[in-house]
N, C-alpha and C positions, 0 to 999 in steps of 0.2 A: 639607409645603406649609402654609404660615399660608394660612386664610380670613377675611378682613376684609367679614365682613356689613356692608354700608349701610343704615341702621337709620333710618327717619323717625321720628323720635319713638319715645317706648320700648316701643310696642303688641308690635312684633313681635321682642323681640331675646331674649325668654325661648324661645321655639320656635325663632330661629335659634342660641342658644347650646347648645341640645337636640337641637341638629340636625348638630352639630358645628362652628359659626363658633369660630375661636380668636382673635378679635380683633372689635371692631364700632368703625365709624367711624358717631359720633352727629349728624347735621345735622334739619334741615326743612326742605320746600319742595323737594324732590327735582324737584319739574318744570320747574324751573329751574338745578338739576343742584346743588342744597342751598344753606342758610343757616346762620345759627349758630341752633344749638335753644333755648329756654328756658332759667331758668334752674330752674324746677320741673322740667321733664323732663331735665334735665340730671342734678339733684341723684338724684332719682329711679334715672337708667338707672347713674347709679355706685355706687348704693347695691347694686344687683340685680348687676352687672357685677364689684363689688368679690367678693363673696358666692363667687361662681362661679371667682372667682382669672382673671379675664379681661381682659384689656387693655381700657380705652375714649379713643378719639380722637376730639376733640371737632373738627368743623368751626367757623372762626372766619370767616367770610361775612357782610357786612352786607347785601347783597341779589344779586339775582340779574344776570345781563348779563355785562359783560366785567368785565376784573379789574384795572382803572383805577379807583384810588380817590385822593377829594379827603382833604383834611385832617381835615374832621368825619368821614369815613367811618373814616377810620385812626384818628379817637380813640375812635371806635364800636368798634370791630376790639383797639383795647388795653384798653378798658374788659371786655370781653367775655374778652377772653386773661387778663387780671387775676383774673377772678369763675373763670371754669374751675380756673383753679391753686389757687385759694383754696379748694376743693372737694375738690384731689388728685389730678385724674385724671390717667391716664398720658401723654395725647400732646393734641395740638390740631394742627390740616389749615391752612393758608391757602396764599394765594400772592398775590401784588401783582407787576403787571408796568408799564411805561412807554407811551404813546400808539406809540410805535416799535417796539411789541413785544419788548420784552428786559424783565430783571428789574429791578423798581424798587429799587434797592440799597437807598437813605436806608430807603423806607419799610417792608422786608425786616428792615434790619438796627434800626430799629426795635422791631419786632414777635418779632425773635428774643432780643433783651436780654432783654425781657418773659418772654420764653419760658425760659429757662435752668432747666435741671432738669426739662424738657418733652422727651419724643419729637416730633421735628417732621417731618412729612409736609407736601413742598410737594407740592399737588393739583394737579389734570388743566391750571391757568392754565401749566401749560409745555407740555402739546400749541398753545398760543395762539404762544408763542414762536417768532421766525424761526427758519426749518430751520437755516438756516445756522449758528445761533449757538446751535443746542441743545446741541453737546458742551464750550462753552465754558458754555452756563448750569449743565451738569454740573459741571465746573472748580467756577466758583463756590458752587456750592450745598455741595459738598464743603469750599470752604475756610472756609465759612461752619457746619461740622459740622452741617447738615441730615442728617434719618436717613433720609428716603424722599424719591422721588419716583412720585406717582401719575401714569400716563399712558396713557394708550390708543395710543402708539405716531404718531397720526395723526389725521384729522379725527372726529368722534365720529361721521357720517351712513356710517363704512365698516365696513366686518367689521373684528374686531380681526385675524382672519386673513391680512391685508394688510398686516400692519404686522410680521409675527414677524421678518423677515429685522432693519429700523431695530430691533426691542428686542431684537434678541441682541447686534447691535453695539454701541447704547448699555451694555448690562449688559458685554457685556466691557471697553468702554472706561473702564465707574467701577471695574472691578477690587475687585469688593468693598469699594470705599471710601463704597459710600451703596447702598441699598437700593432696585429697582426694584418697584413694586406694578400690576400690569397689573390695567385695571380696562375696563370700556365695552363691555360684550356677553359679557361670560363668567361660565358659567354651571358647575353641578354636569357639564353635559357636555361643556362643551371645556374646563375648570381644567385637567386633567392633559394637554391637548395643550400648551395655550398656557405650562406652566411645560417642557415636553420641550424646545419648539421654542423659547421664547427664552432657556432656561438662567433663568428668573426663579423663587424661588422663592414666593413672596407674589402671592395672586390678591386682588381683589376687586370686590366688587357687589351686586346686592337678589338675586341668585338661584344664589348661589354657595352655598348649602346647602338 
């Protein structure tokens, strides 16, 4: 089972990397469900991260809300992907969807040019996605070689335990061809139910160690 600690800022990711997290996803502004972090705290949490032989995934977020973004926001978003890579780290988080709720392709494909030589986690903006066109945003996101998708399965305000039957489906449906990371209420005490019950191997959260 990978543990992907959610790490505000680098206060706490030396006691979750001692705690056993084998991965930390680096943002700020977690009460708005993260931003992109600094680039002192950035520089910082890979120096510490690199040390430890530990994965770091950087959240690329220009601010909080839905995940409709204008054109400054998207060149905020590549300035930001740019500066992380130039750093080294292993992976960077975003996601970009349309007023319609589907994937913003232009601004995706975009952001993943940028990205090349990056592990890419598209984030929880695909629980935002219509239900109906969730196993096609999977289609997509696969032919687009994305490596993960973070999701809680369903609306954040429910138990992740409502959602096992929708993430065992989806993970059988990517057939191992992209990586599910169940995230949004799991904790060190349900991690090994929620990876039983949806065949997911990769948890993550602020309390997952």
């Amino acid at each position: 089972m990978i543990k992907e600690f959610c790490a505000e800022n680098y206060t706490h990711i030396p006691k979750a990397i001692y705690n056993g997290a084998n991965r930390i996803e680096l943002c700020d502004n977690l009460a708005v469900g993260g931003t992109t972090p600094s680039t002192g705290v950035l520089e910082e949490a890979f120096q510490y991260t690199s040390e430890k032989s530990i994965p770091l995934m950087v959240m690329i977020r220009p601010r909080g809300g839905d995940f409709i973004y204008n054109d400054t926001e998207l060149k905020i978003m590549h300035t930001d992907l740019i500066e992380a890579k130039k750093l080294g780290v292993d992976g960077v988080v975003f996601g970009c969807l349309t007023p319609s709720n589907w994937i913003d392709e232009e601004a995706m494909e975009l952001l993943l040019d940028v990205s090349d030589g990056l592990q890419v986690t598209f984030h929880m903006a695909f629980d935002a996605i219509e239900p109906s066109r969730q196993k096609e945003a999977i289609d997509w996101l696969i032919a687009h070689q994305v490596d993960r998708i973070l999701t809680h399965g369903g609306p954040m305000d429910t138990p992740v335990e409502e959602h096992f039957t929708k993430l065992h489906e989806w993970i059988d449906y990517a057939d191992d061809q992209i990586t599910f990371v169940v995230g949004g209420g799991v904790t060190t005490a349900n991690a090994q139910a929620v990876c039983e019950q949806t065949g997911a191997s990769e948890v993550h959260g602020t309390k997952i160690v």
